[in-house]
C-alpha positions as CSV (number, residue, x, y, z in Angstrom):
1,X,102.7,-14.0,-59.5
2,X,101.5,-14.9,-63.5
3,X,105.1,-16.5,-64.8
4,X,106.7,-14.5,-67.7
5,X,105.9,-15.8,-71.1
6,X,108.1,-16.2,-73.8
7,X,105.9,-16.0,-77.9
8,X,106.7,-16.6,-81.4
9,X,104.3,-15.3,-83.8
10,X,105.0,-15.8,-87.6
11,X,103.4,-13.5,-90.2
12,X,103.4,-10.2,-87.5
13,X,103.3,-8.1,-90.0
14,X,99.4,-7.1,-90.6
15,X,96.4,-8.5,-90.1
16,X,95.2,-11.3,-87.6
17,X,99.3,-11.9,-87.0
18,X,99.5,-8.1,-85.4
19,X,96.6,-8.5,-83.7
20,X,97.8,-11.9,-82.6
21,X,101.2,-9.9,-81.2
22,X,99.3,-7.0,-79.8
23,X,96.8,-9.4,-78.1
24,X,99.5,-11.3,-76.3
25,X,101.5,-8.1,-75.5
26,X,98.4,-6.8,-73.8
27,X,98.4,-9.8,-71.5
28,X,102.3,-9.2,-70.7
29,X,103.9,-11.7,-73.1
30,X,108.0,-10.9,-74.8
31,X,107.3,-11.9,-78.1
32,X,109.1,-12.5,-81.1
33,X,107.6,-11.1,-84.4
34,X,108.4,-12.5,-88.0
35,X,107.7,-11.5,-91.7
36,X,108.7,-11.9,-95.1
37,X,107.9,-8.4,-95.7
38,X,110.3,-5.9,-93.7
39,X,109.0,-2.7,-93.8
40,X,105.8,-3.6,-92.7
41,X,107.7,-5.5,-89.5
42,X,109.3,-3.0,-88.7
43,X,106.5,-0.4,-88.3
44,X,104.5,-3.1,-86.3
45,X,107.3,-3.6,-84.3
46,X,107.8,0.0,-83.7
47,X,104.1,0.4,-82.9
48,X,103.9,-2.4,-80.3
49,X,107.4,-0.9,-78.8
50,X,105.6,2.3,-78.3
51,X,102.8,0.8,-76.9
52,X,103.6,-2.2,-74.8
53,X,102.0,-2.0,-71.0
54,X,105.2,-3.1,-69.4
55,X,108.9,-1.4,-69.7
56,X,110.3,-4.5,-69.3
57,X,108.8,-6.7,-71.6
58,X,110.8,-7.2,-74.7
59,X,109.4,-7.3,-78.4
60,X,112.2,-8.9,-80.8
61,X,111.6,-9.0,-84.8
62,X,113.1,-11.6,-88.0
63,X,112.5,-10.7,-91.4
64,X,112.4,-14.4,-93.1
65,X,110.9,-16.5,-96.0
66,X,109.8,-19.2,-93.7
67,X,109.7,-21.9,-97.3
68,X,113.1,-22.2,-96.5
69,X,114.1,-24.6,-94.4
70,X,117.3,-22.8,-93.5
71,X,116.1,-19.5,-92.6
72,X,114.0,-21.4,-90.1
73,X,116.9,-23.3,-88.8
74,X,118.6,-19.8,-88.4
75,X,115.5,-18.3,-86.5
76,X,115.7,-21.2,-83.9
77,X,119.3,-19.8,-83.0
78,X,118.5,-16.5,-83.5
79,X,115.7,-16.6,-81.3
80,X,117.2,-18.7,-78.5
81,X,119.8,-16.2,-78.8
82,X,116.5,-13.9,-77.2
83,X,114.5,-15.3,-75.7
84,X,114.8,-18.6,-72.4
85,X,112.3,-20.4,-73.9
86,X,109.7,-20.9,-75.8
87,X,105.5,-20.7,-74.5
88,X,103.7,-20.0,-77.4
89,X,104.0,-20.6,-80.7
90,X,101.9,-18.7,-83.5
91,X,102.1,-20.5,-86.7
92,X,100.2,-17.8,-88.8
93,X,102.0,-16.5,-91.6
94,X,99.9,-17.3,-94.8
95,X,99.0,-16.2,-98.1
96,X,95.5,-16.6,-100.6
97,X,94.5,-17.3,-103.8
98,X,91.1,-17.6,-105.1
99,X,89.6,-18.6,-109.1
100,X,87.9,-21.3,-110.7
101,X,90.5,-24.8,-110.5
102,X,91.0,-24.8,-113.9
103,X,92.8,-21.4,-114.2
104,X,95.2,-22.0,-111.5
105,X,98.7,-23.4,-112.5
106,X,100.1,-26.5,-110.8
107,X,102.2,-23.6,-109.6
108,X,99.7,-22.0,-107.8
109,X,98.8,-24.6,-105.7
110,X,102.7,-25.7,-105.0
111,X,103.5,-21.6,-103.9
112,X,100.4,-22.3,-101.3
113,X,101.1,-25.5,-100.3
114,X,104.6,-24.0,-99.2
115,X,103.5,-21.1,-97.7
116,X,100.4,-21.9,-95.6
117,X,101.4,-25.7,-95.0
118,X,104.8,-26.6,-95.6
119,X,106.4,-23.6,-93.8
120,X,104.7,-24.4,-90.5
121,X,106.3,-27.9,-90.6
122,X,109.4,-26.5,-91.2
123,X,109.4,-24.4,-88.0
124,X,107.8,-27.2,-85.9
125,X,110.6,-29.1,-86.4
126,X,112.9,-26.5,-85.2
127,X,110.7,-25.6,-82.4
128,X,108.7,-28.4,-80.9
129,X,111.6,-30.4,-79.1
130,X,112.3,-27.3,-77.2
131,X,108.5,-27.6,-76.1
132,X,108.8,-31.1,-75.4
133,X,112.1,-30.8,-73.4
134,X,110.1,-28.4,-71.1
135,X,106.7,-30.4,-71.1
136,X,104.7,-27.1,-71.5
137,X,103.7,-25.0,-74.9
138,X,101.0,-23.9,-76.5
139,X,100.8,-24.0,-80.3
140,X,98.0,-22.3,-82.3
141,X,97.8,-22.3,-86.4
142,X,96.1,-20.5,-88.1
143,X,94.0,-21.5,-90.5
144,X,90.9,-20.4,-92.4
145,X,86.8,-21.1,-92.6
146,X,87.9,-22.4,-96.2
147,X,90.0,-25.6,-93.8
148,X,86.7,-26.7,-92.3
149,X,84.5,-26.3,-95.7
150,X,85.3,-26.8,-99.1
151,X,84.3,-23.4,-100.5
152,X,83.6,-22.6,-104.3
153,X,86.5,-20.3,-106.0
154,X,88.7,-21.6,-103.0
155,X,90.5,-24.7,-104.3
156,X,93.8,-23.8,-104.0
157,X,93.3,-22.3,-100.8
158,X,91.1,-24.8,-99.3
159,X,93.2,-27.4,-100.0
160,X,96.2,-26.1,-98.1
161,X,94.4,-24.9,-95.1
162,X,92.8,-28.3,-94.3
163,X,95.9,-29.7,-94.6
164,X,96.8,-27.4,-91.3
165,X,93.5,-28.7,-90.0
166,X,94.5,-32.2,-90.2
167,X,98.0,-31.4,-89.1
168,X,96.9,-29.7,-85.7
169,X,94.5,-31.9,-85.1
170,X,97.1,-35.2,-85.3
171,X,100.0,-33.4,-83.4
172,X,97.6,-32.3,-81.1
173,X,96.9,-36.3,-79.5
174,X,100.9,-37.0,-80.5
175,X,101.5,-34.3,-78.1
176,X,99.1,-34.2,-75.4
177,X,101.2,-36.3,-72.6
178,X,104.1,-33.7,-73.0
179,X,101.5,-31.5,-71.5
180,X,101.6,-29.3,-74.7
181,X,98.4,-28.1,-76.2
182,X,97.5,-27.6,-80.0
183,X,94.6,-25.4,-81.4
184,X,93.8,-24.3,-84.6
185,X,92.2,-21.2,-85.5
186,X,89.4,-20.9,-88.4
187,X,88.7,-17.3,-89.3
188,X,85.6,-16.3,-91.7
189,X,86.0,-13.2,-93.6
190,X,88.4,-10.9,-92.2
191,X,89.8,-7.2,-93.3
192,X,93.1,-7.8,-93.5
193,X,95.5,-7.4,-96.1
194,X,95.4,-10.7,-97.5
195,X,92.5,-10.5,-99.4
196,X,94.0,-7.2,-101.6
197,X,97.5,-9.2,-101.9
198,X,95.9,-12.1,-103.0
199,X,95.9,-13.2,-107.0
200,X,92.3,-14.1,-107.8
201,X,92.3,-16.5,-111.0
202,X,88.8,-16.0,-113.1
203,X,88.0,-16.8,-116.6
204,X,88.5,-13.5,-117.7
205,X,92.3,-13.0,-116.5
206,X,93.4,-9.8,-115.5
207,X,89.8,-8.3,-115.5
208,X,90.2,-6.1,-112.4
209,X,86.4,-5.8,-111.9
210,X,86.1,-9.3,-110.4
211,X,89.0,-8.3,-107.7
212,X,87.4,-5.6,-107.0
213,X,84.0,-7.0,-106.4
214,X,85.9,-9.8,-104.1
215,X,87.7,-6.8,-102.0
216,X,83.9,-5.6,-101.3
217,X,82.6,-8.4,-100.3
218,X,85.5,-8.8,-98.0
219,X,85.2,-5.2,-96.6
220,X,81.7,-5.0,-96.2
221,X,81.3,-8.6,-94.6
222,X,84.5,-9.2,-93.0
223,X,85.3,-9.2,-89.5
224,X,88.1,-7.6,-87.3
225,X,91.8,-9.1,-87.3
226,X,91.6,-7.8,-83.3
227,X,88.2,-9.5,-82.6
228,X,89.7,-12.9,-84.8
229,X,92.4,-12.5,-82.5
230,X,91.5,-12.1,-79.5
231,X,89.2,-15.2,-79.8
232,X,91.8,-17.2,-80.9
233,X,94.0,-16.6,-78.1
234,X,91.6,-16.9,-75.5
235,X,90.2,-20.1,-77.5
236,X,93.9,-21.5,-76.9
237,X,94.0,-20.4,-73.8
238,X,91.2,-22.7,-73.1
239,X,92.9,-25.9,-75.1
240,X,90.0,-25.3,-77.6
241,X,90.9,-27.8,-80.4
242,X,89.0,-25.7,-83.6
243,X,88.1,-22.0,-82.7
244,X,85.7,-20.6,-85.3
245,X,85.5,-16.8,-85.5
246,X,83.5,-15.1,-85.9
247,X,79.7,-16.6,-85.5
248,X,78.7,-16.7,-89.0
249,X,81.8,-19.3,-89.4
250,X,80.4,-20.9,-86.7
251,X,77.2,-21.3,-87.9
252,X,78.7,-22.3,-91.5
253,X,80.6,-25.1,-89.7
254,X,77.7,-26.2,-87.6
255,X,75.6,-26.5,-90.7
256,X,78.0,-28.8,-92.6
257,X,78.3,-31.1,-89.2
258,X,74.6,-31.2,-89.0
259,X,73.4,-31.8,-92.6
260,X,76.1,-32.0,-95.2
261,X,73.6,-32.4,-97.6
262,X,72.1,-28.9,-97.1
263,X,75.2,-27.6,-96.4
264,X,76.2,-28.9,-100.1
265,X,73.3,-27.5,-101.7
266,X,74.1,-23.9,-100.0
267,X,77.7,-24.3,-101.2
268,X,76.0,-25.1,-105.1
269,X,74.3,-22.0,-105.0
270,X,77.1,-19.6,-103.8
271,X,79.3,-21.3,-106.2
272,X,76.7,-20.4,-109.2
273,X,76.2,-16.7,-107.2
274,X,80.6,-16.5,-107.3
275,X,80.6,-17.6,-111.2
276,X,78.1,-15.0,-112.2
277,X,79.7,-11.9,-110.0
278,X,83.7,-12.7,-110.6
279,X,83.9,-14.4,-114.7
């Protein structure tokens, strides 16, 4: 008999963090769903209701700004309140941003640095001791292509997501004897919302054309939340420490570990391709 699981997933909302729900409910998880934005919660949480292969299993949601410490704190009961435990832990909500550095405000960077890095250490200190009383969990961030590689017009966002990088890949020795497993995942492009509710800082501010020629790229290039999902899930399944999805990340990371140099000179030219296209 496959033991009942028990899943927190944080930015449910859209995007890989659905997919991330609905991939898990497929597989006969209870989860527990959170977003800062409640209306799109709710119809996620409505649509996995509907759908969910098992009567039984039970699909809870928290609309939260996870930045603040004491909404997280609040969650911990709240969901405890739920759910027996705790088996898997999604740490995915996350926003972007992409420019040149110098037309990003020191606010900028704080606003990510709280959002895709601080928040998830927020909730692992709510959550983790739970995991460690039980000696069993499995935590998987997510973080981005732009966490392995420093990519041009990515500052800002880069610099946030390998801090997740470096942060899953410590806790992930720390915790290792309490027989709890860390992964992170490193998408590529993906069509998800993110990429049209993202600011994009160019020299010419506020000249729509250079969004618009970023939203292409994304939809014309960009893979599937489900197929990112469903590879990071089976990756963590696996106790895969970095999953890259999907192969073109892959092959982007592979050529950065083989030959930085080259890899460099790639990332010169798309930075030159990026300045002429979005300023």
């Amino acid at each position: 008999m496959v033991e009942e699981k028990f899943a927190l997933i944080t930015g449910a909302g859209s995007g890989i963090g659905k997919e991330l729900a609905r991939e898990l409910i497929r597989r006969k998880s209870n989860v527990a769903l959170t977003d800062i934005n409640g209306e799109r919660l709710d119809e996620v949480a409505h649509e996995l209701e509907k759908n969910k292969p098992k009567s039984s299993q039970r699909i809870e949601k928290f609309c939260l700004d996870h930045t603040k410490h004491e909404e997280n704190v609040a969650l911990e009961k709240k969901y405890f309140g739920k759910f027996p435990r705790i088996d898997i832990l999604c740490l995915n909500a996350g926003i972007g941003l992409g420019g040149d550095f110098l037309n990003h405000k020191l606010s900028d960077f704080h606003k990510l640095m709280d959002v895709n890095y601080f928040s998830n250490i927020s909730l692992l200190h709510s959550f983790l001791i739970h995991m460690q009383r039980q000696k069993s969990g499995k935590i998987l961030f997510t973080a981005s292509i732009a966490g392995l590689l420093g990519l041009p017009m990515l500052s800002a966002y880069s610099a946030s997501k390998f801090a997740v990088v470096g942060l899953a890949e410590s806790i992930r020795a720390e915790l290792a004897n309490d027989q709890i497993s860390v992964s992170v995942l490193c998408p590529g492009l993906v069509k998800t919302n993110i990429a049209n509710d993202s600011a994009l800082r160019t020299t010419k501010e506020g000249d729509s054309t250079a969004k618009s020629n970023a939203l292409e790229v994304y939809a014309k290039y960009g893979a599937s939340a489900k197929q990112i999902a469903k590879d990071g899930i089976n990756g963590m399944l696996k106790n895969q420490d970095i999953i890259t999805s999907p192969l073109s990340a892959t092959l982007m990371h592979s050529v950065k570990r083989a030959s930085p140099t080259i890899f460099s000179m790639a990332n010169q030219f798309f930075a030159n391709l990026s300045d002429k296209k979005l300023n």
